[in-house]
N, C-alpha and C positions, 0 to 999 in steps of 0.2 A: 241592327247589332250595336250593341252599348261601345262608343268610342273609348278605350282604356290610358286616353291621356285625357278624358274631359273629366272632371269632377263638378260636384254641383251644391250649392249650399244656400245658406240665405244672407242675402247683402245685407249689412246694418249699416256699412258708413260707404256712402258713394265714393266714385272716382276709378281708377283704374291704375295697376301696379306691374309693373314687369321687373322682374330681378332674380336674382337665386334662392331657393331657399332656403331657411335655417332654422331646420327642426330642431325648438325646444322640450327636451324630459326635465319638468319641476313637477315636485309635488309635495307628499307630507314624508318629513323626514326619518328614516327610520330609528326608532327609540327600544334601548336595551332596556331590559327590565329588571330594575335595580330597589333593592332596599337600604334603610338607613337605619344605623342605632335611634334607641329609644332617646338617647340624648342630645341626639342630630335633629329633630321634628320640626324643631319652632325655627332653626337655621332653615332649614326645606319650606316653610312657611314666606319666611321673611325673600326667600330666593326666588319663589312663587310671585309674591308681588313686583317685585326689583325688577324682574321679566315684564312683568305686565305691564309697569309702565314707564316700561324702555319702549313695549311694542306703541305705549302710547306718544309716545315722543315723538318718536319715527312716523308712526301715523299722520301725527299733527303735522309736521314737516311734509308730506304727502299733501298733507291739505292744503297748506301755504303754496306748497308748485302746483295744483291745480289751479287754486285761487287764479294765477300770475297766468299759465297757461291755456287753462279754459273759462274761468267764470266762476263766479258762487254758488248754482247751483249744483253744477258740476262736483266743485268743494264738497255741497253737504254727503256726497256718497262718502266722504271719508269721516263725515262726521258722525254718522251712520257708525261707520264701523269701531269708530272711538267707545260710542256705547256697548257698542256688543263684547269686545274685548274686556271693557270692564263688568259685565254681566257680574253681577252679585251673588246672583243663583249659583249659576256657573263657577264662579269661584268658591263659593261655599262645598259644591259638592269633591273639587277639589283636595280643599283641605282637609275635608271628612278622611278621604282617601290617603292623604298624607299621615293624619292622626293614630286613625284608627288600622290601617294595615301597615305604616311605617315604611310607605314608599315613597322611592324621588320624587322631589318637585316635575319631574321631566314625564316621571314612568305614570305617575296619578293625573296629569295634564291630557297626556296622551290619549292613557283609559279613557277619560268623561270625552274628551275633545271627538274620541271615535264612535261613542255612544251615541253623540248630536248630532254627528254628519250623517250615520245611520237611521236617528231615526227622522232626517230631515230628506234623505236621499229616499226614504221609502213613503213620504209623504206626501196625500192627495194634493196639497198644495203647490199650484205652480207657480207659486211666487216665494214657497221655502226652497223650492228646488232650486228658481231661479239663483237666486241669492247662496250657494252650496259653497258657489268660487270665493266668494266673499269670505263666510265663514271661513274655509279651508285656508283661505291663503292670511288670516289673522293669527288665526292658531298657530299656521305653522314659523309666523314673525316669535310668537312667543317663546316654542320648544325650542328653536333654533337659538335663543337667548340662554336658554336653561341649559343645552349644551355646549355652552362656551364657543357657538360655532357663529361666525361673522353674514349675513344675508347681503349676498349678492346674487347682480342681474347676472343670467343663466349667458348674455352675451358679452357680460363682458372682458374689455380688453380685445373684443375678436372685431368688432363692425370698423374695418374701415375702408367697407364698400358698401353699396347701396342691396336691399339684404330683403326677401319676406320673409317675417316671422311663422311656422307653424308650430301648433302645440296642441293638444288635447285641450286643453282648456287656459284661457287668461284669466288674472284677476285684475281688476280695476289699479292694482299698486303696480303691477308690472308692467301695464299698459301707461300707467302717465310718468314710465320713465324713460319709455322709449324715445330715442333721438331720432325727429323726423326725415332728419337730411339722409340717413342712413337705412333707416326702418319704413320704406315705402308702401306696405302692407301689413296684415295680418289674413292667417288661415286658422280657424280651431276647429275643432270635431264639437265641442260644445259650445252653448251662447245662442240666445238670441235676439231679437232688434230691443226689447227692453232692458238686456242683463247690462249690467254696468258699465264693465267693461267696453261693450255697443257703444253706449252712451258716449265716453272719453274715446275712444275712436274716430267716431263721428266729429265730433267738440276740437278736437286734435286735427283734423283733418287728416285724417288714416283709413285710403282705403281698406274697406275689411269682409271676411266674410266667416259666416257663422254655423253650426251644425253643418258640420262638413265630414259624415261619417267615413273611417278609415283612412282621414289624413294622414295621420302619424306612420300607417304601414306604407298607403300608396306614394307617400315621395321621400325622399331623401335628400339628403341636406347636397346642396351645389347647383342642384337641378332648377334650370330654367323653369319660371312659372310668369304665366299672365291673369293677372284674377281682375274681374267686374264687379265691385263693390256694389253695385246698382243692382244688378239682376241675379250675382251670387254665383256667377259660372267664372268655371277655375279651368286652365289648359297649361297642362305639363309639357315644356319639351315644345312649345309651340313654334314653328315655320319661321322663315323669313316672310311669307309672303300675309299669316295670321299677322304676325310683329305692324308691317307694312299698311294692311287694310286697318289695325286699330288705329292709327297714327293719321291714316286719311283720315278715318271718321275723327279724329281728333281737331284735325286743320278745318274739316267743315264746322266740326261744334264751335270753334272760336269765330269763324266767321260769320254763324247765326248770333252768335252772343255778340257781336258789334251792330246787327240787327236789329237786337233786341234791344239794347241801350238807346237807339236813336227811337224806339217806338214808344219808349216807358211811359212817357207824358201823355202818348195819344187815349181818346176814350177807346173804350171796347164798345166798338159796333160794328154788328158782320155788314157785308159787302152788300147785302138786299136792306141797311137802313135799323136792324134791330137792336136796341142797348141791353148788354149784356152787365148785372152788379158781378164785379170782381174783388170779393175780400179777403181777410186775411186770417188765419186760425193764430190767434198769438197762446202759449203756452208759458213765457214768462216773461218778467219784464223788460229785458236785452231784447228781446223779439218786436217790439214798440216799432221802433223807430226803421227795423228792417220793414215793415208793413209799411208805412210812411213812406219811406224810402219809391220803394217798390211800386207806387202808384195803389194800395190799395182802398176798397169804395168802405171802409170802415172794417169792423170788426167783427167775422159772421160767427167766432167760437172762441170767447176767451175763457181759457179753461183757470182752475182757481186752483186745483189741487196742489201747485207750489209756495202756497200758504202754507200749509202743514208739513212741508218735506223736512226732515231734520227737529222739526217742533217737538218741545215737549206739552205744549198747548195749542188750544186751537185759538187764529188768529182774533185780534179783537174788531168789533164793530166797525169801531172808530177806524179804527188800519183797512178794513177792508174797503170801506166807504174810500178815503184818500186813492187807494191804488184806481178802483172805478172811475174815481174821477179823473185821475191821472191819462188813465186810456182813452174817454172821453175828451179830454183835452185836447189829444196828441190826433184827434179826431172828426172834430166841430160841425156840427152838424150833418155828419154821418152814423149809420146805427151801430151799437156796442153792444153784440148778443153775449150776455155771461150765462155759463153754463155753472148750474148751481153746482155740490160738491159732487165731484164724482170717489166717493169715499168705499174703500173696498181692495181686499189683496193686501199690500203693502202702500196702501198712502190713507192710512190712519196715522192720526198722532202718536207720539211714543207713548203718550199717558194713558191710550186710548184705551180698555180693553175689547181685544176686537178676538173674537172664537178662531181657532184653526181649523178650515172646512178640507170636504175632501174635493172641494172642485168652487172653487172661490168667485172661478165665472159666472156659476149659476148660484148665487149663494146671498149673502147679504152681501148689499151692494146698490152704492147710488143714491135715488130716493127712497128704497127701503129703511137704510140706516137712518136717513134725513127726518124722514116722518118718524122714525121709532125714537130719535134724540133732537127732539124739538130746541132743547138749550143746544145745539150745533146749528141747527136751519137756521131756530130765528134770528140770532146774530145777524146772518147774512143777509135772510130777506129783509131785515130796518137795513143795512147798509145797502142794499140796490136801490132802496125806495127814497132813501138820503140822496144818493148820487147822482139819480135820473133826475131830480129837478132841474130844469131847462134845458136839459140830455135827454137823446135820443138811444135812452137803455132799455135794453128788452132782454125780459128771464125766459130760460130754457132750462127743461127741466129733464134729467137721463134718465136712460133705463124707464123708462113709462111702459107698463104693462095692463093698466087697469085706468079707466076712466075714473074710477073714484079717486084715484092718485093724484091726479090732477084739478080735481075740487076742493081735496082734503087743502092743496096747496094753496088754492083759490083762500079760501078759508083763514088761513094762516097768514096770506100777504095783507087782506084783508084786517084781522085784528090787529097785524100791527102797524097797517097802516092807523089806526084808529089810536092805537097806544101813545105813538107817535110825534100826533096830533097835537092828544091831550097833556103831552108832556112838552108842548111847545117847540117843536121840532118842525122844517122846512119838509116837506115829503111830498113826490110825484102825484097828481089827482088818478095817475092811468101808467101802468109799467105792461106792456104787451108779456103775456106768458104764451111760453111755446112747449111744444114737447119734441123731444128727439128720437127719431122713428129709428131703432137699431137692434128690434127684433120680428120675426116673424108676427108675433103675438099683438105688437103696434100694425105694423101693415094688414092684420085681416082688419083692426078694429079703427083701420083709418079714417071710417066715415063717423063713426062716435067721438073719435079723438077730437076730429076736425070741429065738433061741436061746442065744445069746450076749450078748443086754443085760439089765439089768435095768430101763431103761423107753424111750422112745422118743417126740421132741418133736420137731413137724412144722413144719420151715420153710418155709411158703406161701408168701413172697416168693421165693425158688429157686427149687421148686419147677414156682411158675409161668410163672418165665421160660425152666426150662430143658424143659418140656413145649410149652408155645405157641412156644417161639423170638422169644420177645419180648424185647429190650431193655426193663425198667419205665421207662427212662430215655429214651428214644427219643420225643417228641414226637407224632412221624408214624404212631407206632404204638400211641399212649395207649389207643386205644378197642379193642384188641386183647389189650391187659395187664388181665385178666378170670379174676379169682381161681373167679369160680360158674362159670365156665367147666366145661361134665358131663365131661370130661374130667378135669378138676382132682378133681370130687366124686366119680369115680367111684375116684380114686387114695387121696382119704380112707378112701372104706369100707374098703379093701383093707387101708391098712395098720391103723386102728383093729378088723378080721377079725384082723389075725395076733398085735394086742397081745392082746386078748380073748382067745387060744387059746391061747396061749402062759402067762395072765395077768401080764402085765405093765400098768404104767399108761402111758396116751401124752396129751400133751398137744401145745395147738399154738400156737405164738408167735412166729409170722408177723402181717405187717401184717392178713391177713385177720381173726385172730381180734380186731382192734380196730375194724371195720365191725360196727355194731349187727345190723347186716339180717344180714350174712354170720355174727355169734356167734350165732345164732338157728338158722340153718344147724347150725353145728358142733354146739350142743346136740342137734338134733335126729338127728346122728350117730353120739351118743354120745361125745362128748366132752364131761368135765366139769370138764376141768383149761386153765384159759386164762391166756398170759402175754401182757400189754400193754405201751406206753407206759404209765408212771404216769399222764398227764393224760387217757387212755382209761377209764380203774377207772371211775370212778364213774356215768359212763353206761353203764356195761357191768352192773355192778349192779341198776341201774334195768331194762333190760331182764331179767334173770335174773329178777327180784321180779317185773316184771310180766305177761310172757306163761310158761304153763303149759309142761311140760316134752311135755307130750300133744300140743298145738298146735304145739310146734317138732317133734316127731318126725313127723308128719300132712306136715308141711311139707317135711320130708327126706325121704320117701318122695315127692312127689310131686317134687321136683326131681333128682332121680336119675332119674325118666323124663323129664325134659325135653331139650329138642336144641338149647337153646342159650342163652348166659348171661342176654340178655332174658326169656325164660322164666322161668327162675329166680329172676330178681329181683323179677319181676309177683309169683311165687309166694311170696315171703317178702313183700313189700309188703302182700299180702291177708293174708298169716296174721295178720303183727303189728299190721293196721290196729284191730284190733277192742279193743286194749291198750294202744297206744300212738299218739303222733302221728307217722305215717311221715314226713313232710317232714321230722321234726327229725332223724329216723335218716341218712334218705339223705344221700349229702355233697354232691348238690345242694342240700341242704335247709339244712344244717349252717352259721352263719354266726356262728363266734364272735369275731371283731373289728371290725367295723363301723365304720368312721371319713372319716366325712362332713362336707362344711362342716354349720354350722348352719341354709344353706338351701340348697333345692330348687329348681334354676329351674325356671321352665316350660317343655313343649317343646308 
């Protein structure tokens, strides 16, 4: 029987929150439908714009407090929405409306502003949908200008206690106004780990959780709430003795993290002798020095798509070549795997023109786009072949579905290495190409693939959503997105069979391989090349150091015959209990922010 104080949603920003809640009702404002004389129009015009870029002021100031509170890239979501707000389209249809029917600047804003959300809310694209809050919450900076009405936070004047926010939905602006010391959480019924507001969450250090349907009904504002940021489970009204047990696991997690600090330095080698590479997945440049930091054996997934975020061009040569080296640097003589663009959804350049599909995941994307707009690839590929001189850079290439993809590429690195050359230019004799195994379609044709790469790194988040047919994003479908899934495990052997035959090295640098229990797994797969989050290293370490490599392979053989991802996990739970303390593995277990009043009531 369904618990009617638990609720359950999906965690974007870890940590963990207890406090009261305080459901927020925002949304779009309601606008009366009004006309103007013929000789009021070009006033309604001029009103029109004076709104607009007042919402852009405010925005900009938006962006400036990110900048200070989260970081630049952070920033560019507002920069983002700078453009959208000035859409030209957008405004032009506007004024149409102003003109030619002789209504408000407010009441013609409203029309087109409800026309977009509708036809974006009914759109195949999950990256228009994503992006809905966005929209909605620009537009409605503007209407709310147009009716002489002042935009305030929906709490203020009220926090001054320690508070969870719930609301149907946040947007990115509300979210990075929120005051930490007070604002200990979030809960929405919409959002998820990509939408933006996720994003500033996480960045902010805010526990949160996301698609959490019928929030807004099932709690009420004052009411005791504990949510897990990490695993996405919410308890209403929870116990002294629930408050009690999060709080131990809390004092244990801190006293693993002093653990874990004294181990950072040491290598990773299990307890029978075996060296395990542990790197690092950097996603932007801020993320450098925390891999560094971190102990990690170089670079096993440098993603590049934050080159184009907020662009209205794509980056040049020359810039990309510098940053490669840069990572390379911070690096020396460890390997730097760039993954070439992963272009598709929402991270094209603004100038880009890119189709509206009805399902963007299976659509163009990746190296399709790459190969079909060679002025995008080749840039990149002279700047790896620049960079890797006296570097240890190796290209990997996404979304590989076809062995020809991978020749074509061949092909390509090839002339211009040759271009190069003859342009007198310094360039690598030999840049290792890889492919990225993260569809079923790679894994049957793993033994082809193997043929033509020289190694091969498995992305379990693809992976598993395009095997299970799972949304990871998808709320309703959280307890479904199950990386031990024997399906999944059975897809590992196969391809780590074809690296093996082939001899090639394959690693995996999916979210799974930073699940303690699940790298336990991979070890005993035979996999001994793993790329993380940098703040994953050093628990992943601990695990490597502490359970034997005999024991995780004992452990792979028996979850290969299992039938189903409970299984599995029973069966990693037991291996590693005799080594380590599972509760702090598992990410029910896992509570590393903890932020409580100073007391406990009774219940």
């Amino acid at each position: 029987m369904t618990d009617p104080r638990r609720l359950q949603g999906v965690g974007v920003s870890p940590g963990v929150g207890f406090a009261p809640a305080m459901v927020v009702h925002w949304g779009f404002p309601d606008v009366r439908d009004r006309t103007v004389e013929e000789d009021e129009i070009e006033a309604e015009v001029g009103r029109l714009h004076g709104a607009v870029q007042e919402a852009v002021d405010s925005l900009e100031a938006l962006r400036e407090r990110v900048l200070v509170r989260a970081g630049v890239e952070e920033s560019r979501i507002f920069e983002a929405q700078i453009l959208m707000v000035q859409d030209p389209d957008f405004l032009a249809g506007v004024e149409v409306l102003i003109r030619e029917n002789q209504l408000s600047a407010e009441t013609a804003y409203e029309f087109k502003a409800l026309e977009l959300r509708n036809l974006w809310a009914s759109s195949g694209s999950a990256q228009l949908r994503e992006r809905l809050a966005d929209l909605t919450a620009i537009q409605r900076r503007v209407v709310l200008r147009l009716m002489g009405q002042t935009e305030r936070e929906p709490w203020s004047g009220t926090l001054d206690e320690q508070v969870i926010v719930v609301a149907h939905e946040l947007s990115p602006g509300l979210t990075v106004q929120l005051d930490r010391e007070h604002v200990v959480g979030l809960v929405s019924e919409e959002g998820t780990r990509t939408s933006h507001a996720a994003i500033l969450a996480h960045s902010l250090g805010i526990p949160a959780v996301m698609g959490v349907a019928g929030a807004i009904q099932r709690v009420r504002s004052g009411q005791m709430i504990l949510l897990d940021g990490r695993t996405g489970a919410i308890i209403l009204d929870p116990t002294r003795s629930e408050l009690e047990e999060a709080k131990t696991r809390l004092h244990r997690r801190h006293r693993l993290q002093l653990k874990l600090e004294a181990g950072l330095l040491e290598p990773a080698v299990t307890p029978d002798g075996r060296t395990v590479s542990l790197r690092g997945n950097v996603d932007l440049p801020e993320e450098i020095e925390p891999a560094v930091r971190h102990g990690a054996d170089g670079v096993g997934l440098l993603r590049t798509e934050f080159l184009l975020t907020g662009r209205a061009v794509v980056p040049t040569e020359t810039e990309q070549t510098d940053y490669f080296r840069r990572v390379a640097q911070a690096f020396p003589n460890q390997p730097i795997v760039v993954r070439t663009f992963d272009l598709g959804g929402d991270k094209f350049p603004a100038a880009f023109e890119a189709p509206i599909e009805a399902n963007p995941f299976l659509g163009w994307r990746s190296i399709r786009v790459c190969l079909d707009h060679p002025e995008i690839f080749r840039p990149q590929l002279r700047a790896i072949l620049r960079a890797a001189v006296g570097r240890d850079i190796r290209m990997m290439l996404p979304l590989i579905t076809r062995v020809d993809e991978v020749e074509q590429v061949r092909r390509l690195v090839d002339e211009e290495r040759a271009a190069l050359r003859a342009d007198g230019q310094d360039v690598a004799d030999e840049v290792p190409i890889g492919v990225m195994i993260e569809t079923p379609a790679a894994v049957v044709l793993a033994d082809r693939l193997a043929a033509v790469s020289d190694f091969f790194s498995i992305g379990t988040n693809d992976l598993t959503q395009y095997t299970l047919v799972v949304d990871r994003g998808n709320a309703r479908l959280a307890d479904r997105f199950r990386t031990e899934h024997p399906a999944i495990l059975r897809q590992l052997r196969t391809v780590q069979q074809a690296a093996a035959a082939q001899g090639i090295p394959v690693s995996v640098c999916g979210e799974m391989a930073s699940d303690p229990l699940s790298a336990v797994l991979l070890l005993g797969l035979g996999f001994v090349e793993l790329s993380v989050a940098p703040p994953a290293l050093p628990l992943l370490k601990l695990v490597v150091r502490s359970v034997p490599l005999s024991v995780a392979e004992a452990a792979a053989r028996l979850a290969l015959e299992a039938d189903t991802s409970e299984e599995v996990r029973e069966i990693l739970r037991s291996a590693v209990g005799g080594h380590l303390d599972v509760a702090l593995l598992d990410p029910a277990g896992a509570l590393p922010a903890y932020r409580a009043p100073t007391s406990i009531p009774a219940r």
